[in-house]
N, CA, C and O atoms as a GROMACS GRO file, in nm:
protein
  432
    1UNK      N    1   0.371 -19.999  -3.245
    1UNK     CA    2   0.321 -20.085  -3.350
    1UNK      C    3   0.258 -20.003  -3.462
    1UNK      O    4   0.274 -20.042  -3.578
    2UNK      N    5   0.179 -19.878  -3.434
    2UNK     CA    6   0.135 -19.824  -3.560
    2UNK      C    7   0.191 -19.734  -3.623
    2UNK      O    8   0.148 -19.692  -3.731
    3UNK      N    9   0.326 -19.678  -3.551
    3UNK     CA   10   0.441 -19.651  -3.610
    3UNK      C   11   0.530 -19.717  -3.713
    3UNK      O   12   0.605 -19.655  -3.787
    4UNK      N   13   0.517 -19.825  -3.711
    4UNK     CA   14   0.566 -19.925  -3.806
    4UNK      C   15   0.470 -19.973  -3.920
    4UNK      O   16   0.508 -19.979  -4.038
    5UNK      N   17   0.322 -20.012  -3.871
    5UNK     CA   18   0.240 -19.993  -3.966
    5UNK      C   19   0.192 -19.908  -4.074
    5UNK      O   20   0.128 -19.942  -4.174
    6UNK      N   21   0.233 -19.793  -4.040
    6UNK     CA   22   0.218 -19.651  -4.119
    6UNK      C   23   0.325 -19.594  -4.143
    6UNK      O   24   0.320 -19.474  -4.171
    7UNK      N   25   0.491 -19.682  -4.139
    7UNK     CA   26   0.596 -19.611  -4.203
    7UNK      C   27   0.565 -19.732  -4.330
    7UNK      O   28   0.478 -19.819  -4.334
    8UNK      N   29   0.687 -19.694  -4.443
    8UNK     CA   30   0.724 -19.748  -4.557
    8UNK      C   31   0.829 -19.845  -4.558
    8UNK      O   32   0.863 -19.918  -4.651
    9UNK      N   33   0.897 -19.835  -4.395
    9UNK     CA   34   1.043 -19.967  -4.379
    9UNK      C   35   0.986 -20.077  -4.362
    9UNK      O   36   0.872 -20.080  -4.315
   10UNK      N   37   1.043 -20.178  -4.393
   10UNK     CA   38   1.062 -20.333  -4.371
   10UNK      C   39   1.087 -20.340  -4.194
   10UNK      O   40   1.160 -20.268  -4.127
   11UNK      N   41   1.008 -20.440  -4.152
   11UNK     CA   42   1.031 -20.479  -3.974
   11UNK      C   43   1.211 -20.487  -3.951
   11UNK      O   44   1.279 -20.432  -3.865
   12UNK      N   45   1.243 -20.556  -4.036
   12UNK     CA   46   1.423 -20.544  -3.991
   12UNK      C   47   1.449 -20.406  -3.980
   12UNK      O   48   1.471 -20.364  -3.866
   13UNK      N   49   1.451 -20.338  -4.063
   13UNK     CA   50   1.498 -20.175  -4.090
   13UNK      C   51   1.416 -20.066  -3.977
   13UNK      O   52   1.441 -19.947  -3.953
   14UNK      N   53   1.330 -20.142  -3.931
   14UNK     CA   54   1.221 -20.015  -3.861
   14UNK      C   55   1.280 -20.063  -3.660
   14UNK      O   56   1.292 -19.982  -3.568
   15UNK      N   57   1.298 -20.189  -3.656
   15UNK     CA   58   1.337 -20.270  -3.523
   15UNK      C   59   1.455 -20.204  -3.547
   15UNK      O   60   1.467 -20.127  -3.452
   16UNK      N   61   1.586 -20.188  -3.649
   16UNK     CA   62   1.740 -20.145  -3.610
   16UNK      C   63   1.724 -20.023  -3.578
   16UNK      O   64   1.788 -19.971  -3.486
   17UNK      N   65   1.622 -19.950  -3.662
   17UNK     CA   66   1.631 -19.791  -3.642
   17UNK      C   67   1.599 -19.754  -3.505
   17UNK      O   68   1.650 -19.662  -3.442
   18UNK      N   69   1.483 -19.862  -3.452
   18UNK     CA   70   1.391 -19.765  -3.303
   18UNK      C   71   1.461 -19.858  -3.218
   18UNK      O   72   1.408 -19.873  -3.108
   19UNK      N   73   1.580 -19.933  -3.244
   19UNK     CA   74   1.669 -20.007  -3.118
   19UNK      C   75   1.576 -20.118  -3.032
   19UNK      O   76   1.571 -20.108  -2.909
   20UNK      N   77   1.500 -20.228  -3.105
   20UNK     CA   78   1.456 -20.284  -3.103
   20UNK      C   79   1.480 -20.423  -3.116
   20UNK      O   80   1.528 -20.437  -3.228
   21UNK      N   81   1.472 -20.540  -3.057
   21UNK     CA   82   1.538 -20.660  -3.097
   21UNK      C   83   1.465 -20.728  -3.204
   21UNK      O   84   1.350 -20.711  -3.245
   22UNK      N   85   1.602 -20.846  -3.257
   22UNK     CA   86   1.535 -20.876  -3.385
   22UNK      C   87   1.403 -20.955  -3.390
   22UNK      O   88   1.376 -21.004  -3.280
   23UNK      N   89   1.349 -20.969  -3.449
   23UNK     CA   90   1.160 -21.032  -3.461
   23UNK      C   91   1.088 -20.996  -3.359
   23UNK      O   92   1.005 -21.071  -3.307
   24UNK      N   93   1.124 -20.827  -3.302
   24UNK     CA   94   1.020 -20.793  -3.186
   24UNK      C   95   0.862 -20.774  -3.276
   24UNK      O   96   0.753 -20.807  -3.228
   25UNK      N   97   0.874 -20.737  -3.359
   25UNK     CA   98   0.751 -20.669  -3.464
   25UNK      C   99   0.691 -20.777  -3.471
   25UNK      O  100   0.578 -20.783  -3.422
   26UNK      N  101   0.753 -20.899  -3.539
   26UNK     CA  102   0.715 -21.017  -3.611
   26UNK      C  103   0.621 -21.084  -3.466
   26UNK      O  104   0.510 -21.134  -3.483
   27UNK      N  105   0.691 -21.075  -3.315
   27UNK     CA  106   0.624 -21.156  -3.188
   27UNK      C  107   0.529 -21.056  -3.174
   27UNK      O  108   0.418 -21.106  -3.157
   28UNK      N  109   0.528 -20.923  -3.173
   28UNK     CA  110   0.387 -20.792  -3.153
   28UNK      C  111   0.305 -20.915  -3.247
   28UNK      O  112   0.266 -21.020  -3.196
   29UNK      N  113   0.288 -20.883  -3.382
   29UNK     CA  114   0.188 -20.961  -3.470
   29UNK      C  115   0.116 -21.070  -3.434
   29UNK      O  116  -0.003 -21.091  -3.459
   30UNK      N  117   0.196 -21.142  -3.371
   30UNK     CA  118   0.166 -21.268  -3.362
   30UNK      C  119   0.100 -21.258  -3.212
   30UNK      O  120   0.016 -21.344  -3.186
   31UNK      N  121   0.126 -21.181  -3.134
   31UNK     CA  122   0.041 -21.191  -3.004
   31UNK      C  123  -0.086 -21.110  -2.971
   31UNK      O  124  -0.166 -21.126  -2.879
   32UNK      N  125  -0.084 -21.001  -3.089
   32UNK     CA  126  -0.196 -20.923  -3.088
   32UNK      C  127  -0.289 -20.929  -3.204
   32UNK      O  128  -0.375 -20.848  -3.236
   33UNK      N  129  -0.256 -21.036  -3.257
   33UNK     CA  130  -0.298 -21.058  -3.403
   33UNK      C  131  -0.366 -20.946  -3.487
   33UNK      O  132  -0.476 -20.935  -3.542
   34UNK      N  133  -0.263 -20.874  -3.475
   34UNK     CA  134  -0.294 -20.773  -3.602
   34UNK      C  135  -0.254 -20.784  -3.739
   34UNK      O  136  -0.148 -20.845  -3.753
   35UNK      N  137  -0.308 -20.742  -3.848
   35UNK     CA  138  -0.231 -20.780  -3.984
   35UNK      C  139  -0.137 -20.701  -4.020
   35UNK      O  140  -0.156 -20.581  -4.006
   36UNK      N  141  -0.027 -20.742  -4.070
   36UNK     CA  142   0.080 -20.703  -4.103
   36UNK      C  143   0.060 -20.633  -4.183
   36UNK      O  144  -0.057 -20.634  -4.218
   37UNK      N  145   0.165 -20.519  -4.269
   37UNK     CA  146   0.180 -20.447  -4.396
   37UNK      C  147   0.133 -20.574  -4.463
   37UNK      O  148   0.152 -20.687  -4.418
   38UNK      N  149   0.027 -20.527  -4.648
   38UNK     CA  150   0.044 -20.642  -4.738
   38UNK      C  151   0.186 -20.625  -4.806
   38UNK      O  152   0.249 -20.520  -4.820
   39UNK      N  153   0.224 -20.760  -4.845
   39UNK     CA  154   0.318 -20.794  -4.888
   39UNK      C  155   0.295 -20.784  -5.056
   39UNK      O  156   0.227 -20.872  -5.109
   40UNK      N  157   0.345 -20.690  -5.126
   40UNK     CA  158   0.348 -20.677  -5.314
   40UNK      C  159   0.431 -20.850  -5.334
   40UNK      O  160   0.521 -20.900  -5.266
   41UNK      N  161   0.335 -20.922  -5.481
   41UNK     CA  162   0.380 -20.989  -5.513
   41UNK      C  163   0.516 -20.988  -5.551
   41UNK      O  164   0.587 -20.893  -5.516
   42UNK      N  165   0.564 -21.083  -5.619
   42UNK     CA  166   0.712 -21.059  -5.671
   42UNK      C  167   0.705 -21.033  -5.872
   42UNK      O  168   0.655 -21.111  -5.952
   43UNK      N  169   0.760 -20.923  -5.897
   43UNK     CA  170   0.767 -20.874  -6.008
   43UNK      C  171   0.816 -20.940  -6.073
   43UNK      O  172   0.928 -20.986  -6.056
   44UNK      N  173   0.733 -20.962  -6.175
   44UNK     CA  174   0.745 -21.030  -6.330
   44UNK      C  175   0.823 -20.961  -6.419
   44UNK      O  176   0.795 -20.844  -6.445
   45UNK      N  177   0.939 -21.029  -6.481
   45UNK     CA  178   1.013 -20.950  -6.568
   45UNK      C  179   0.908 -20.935  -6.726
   45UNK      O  180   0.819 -21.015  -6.754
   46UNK      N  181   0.948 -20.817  -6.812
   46UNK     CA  182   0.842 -20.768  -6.899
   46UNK      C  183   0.887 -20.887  -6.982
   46UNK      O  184   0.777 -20.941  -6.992
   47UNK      N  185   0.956 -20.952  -7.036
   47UNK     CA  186   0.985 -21.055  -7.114
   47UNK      C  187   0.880 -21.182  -7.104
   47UNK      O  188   0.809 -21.221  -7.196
   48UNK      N  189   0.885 -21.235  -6.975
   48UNK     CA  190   0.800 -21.334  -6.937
   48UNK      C  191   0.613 -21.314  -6.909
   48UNK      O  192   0.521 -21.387  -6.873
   49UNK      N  193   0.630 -21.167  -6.954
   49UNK     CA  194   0.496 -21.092  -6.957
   49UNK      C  195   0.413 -21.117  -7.102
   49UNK      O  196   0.294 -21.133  -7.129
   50UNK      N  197   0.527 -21.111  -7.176
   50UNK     CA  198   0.471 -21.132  -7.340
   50UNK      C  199   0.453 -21.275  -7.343
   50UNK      O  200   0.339 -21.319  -7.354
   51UNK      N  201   0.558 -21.358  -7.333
   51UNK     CA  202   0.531 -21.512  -7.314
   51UNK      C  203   0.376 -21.554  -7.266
   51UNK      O  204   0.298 -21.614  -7.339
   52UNK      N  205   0.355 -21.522  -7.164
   52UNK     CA  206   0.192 -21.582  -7.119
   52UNK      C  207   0.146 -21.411  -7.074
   52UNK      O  208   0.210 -21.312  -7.039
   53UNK      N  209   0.047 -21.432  -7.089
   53UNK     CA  210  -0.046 -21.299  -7.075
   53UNK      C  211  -0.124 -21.286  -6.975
   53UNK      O  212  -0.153 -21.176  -6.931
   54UNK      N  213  -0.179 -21.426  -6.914
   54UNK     CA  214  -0.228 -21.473  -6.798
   54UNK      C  215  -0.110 -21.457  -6.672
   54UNK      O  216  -0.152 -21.446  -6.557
   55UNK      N  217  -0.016 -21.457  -6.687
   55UNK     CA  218   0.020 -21.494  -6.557
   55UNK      C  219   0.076 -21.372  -6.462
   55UNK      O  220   0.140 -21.392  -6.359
   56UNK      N  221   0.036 -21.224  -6.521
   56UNK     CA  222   0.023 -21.107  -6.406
   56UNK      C  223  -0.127 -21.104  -6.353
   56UNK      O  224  -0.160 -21.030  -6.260
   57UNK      N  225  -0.233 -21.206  -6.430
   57UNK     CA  226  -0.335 -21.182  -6.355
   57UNK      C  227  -0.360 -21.321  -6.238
   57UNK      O  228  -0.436 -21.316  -6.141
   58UNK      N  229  -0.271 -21.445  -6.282
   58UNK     CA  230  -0.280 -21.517  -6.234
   58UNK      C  231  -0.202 -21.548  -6.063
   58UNK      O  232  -0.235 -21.608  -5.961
   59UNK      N  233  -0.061 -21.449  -6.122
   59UNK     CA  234  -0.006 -21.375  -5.973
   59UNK      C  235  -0.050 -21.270  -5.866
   59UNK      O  236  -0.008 -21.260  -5.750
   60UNK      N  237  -0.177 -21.170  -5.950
   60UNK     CA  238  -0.241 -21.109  -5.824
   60UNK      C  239  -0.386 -21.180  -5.794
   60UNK      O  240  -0.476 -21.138  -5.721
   61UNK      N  241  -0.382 -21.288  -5.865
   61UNK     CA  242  -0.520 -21.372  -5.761
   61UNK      C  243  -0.455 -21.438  -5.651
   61UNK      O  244  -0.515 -21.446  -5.543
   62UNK      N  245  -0.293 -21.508  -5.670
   62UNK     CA  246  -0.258 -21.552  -5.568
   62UNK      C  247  -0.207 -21.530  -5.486
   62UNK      O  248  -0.171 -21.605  -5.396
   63UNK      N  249  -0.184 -21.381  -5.502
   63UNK     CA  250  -0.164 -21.292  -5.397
   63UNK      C  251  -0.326 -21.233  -5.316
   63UNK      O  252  -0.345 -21.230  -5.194
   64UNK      N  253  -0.419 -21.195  -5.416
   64UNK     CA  254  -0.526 -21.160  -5.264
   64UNK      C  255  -0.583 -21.268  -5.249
   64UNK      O  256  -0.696 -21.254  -5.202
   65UNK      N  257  -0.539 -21.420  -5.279
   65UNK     CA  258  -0.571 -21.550  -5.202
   65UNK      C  259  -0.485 -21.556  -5.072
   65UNK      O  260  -0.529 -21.607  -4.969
   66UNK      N  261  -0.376 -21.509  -5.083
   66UNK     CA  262  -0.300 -21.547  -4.984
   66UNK      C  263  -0.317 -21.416  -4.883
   66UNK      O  264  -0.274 -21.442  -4.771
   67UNK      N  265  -0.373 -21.275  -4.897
   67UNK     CA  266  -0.386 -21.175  -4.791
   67UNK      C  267  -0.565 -21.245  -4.747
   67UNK      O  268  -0.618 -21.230  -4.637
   68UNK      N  269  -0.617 -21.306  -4.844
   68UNK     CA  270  -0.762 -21.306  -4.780
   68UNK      C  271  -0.732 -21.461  -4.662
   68UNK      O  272  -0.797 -21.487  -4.561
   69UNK      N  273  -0.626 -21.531  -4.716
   69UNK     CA  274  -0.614 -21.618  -4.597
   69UNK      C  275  -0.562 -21.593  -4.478
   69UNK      O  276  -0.620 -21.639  -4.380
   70UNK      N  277  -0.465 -21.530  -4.464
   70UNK     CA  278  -0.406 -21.438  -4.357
   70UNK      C  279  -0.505 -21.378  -4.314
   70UNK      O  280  -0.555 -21.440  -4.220
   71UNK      N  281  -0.590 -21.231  -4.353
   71UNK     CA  282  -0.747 -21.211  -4.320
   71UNK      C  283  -0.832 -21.311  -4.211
   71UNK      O  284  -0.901 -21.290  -4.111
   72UNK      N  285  -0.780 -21.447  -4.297
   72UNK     CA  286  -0.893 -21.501  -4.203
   72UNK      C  287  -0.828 -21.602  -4.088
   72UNK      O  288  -0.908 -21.662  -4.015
   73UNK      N  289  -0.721 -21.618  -4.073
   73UNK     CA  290  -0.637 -21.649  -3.983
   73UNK      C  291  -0.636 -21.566  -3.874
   73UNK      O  292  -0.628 -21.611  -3.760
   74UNK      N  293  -0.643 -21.450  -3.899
   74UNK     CA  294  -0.586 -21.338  -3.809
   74UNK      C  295  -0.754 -21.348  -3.765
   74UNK      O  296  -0.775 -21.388  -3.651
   75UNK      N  297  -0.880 -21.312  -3.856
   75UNK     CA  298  -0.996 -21.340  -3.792
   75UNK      C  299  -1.037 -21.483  -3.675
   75UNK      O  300  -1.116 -21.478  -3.580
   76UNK      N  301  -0.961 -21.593  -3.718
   76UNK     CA  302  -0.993 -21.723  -3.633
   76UNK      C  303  -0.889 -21.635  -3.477
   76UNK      O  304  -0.956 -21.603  -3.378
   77UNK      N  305  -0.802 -21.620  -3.477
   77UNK     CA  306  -0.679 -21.637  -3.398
   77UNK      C  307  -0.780 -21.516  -3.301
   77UNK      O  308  -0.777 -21.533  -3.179
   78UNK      N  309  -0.841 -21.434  -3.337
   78UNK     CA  310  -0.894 -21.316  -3.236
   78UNK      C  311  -1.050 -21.370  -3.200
   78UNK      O  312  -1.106 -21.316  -3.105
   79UNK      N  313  -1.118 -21.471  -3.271
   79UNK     CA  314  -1.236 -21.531  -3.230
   79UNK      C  315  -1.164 -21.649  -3.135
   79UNK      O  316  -1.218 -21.658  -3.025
   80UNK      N  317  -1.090 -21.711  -3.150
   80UNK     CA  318  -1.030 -21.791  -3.064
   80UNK      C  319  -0.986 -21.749  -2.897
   80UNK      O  320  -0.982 -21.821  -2.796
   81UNK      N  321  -0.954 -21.592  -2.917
   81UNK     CA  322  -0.941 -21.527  -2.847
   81UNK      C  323  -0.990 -21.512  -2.738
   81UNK      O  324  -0.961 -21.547  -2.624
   82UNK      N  325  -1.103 -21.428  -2.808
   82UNK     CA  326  -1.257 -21.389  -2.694
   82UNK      C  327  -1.326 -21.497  -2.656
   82UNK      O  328  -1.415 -21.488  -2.571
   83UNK      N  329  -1.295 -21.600  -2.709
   83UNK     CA  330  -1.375 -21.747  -2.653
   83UNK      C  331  -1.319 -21.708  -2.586
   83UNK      O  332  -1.354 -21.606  -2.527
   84UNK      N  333  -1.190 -21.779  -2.559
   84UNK     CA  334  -1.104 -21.764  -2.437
   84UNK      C  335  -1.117 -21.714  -2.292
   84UNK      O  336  -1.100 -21.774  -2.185
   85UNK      N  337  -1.152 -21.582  -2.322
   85UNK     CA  338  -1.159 -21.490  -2.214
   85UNK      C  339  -1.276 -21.464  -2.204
   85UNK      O  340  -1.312 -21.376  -2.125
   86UNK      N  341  -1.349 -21.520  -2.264
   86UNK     CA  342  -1.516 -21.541  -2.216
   86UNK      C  343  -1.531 -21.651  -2.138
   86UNK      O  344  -1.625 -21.645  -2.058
   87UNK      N  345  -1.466 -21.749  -2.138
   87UNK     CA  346  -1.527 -21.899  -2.064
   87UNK      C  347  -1.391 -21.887  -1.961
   87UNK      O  348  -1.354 -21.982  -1.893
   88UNK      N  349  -1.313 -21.734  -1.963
   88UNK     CA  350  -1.221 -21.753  -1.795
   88UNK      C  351  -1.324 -21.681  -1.730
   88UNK      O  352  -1.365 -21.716  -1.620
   89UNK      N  353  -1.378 -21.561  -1.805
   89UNK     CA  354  -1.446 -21.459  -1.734
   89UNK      C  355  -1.552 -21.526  -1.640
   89UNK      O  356  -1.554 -21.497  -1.520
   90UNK      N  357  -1.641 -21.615  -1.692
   90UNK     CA  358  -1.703 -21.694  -1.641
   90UNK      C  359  -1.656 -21.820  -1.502
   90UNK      O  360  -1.715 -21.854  -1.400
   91UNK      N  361  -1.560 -21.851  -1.546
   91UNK     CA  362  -1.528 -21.929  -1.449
   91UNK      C  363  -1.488 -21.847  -1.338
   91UNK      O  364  -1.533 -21.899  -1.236
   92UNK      N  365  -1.415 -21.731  -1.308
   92UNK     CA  366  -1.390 -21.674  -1.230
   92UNK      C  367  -1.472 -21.603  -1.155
   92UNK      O  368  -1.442 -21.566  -1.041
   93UNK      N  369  -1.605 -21.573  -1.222
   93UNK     CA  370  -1.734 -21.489  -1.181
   93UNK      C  371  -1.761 -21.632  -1.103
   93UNK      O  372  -1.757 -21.623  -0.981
   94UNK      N  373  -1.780 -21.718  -1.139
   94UNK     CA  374  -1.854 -21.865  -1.061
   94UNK      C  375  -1.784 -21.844  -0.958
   94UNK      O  376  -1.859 -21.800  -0.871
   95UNK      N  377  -1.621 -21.857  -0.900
   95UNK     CA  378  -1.559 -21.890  -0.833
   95UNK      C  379  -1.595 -21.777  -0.697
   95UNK      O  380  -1.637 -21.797  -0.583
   96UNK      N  381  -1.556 -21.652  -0.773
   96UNK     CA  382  -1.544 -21.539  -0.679
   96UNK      C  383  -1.693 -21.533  -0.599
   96UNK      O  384  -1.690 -21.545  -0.477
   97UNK      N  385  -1.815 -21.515  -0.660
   97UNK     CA  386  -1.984 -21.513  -0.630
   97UNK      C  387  -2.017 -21.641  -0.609
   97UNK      O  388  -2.140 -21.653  -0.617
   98UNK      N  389  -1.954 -21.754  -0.583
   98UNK     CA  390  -2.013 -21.864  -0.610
   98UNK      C  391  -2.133 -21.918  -0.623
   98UNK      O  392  -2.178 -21.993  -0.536
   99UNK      N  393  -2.214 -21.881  -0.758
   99UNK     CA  394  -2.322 -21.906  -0.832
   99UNK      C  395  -2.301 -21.948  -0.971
   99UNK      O  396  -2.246 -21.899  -1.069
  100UNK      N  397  -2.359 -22.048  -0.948
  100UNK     CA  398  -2.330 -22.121  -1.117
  100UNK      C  399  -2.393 -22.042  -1.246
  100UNK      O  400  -2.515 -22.040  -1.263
  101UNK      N  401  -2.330 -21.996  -1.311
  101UNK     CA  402  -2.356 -21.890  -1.417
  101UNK      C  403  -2.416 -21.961  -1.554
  101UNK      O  404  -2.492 -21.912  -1.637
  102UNK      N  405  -2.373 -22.056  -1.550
  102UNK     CA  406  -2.385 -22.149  -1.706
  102UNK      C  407  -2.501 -22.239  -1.668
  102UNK      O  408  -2.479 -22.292  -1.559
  103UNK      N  409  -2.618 -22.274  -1.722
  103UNK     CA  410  -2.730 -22.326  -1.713
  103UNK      C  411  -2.707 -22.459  -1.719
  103UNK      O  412  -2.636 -22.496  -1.812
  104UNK      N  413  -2.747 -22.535  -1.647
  104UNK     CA  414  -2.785 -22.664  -1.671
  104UNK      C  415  -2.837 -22.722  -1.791
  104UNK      O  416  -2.913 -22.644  -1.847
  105UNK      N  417  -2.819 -22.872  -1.873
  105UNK     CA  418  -2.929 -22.846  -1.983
  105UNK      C  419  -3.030 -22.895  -1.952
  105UNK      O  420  -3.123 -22.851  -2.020
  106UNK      N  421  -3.068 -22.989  -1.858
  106UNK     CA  422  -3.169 -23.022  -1.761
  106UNK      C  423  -3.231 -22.946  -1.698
  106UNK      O  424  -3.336 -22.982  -1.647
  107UNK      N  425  -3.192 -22.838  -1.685
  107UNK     CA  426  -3.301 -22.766  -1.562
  107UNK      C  427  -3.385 -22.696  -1.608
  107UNK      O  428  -3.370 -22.613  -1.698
  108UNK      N  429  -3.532 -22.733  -1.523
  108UNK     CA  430  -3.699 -22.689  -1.599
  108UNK      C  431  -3.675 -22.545  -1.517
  108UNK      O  432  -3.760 -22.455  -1.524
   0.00000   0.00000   0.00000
């Protein structure tokens, strides 16, 4: 995975080269929720640059709108996470020691 993160290929081109199946990269991402390469907006031809003057600044706000949402996707998806495996860890500590680990909200 950080072989791919720290080359310059596209996931198709980097999966054909290291003999890899197709969307193995794309399922890594998604199960280890790591962030992907950022993605460069899509280039404005210089013509449509003179036309409005705003809209190369208006394309890289909606581009680090869209990496700061990903950012925080990828932040929910790994807090979602450790819940997770905090309230198995627990249940399994109860099971194995059988002592109730989690407090009552009643109890003086």
């Amino acid at each position: 995975m950080n072989e791919y993160l720290s080359s310059d290929k596209s996931k198709r081109r980097f999966e054909k080269e290291n003999g890899l199946s197709d969307g193995c990269i794309l399922n890594w991402i998604r199960i280890f929720a790591v962030e992907d390469k950022p993605v460069l907006p899509p280039q404005v031809a210089v013509t449509d640059m003179k036309k409005d003057p705003d809209k190369e600044e208006l394309l890289q706000e909606i581009a680090r709108l869209k990496q700061e949402l990903r950012s925080k996707s990828i932040d929910l998806k790994r807090t979602e996470m450790a819940r997770d495996a905090y309230e198995r860890m627990i249940v399994l500590a109860e099971e194995r020691y059988g002592i109730p680990i989690r407090k009552k909200s009643g109890a003086k």
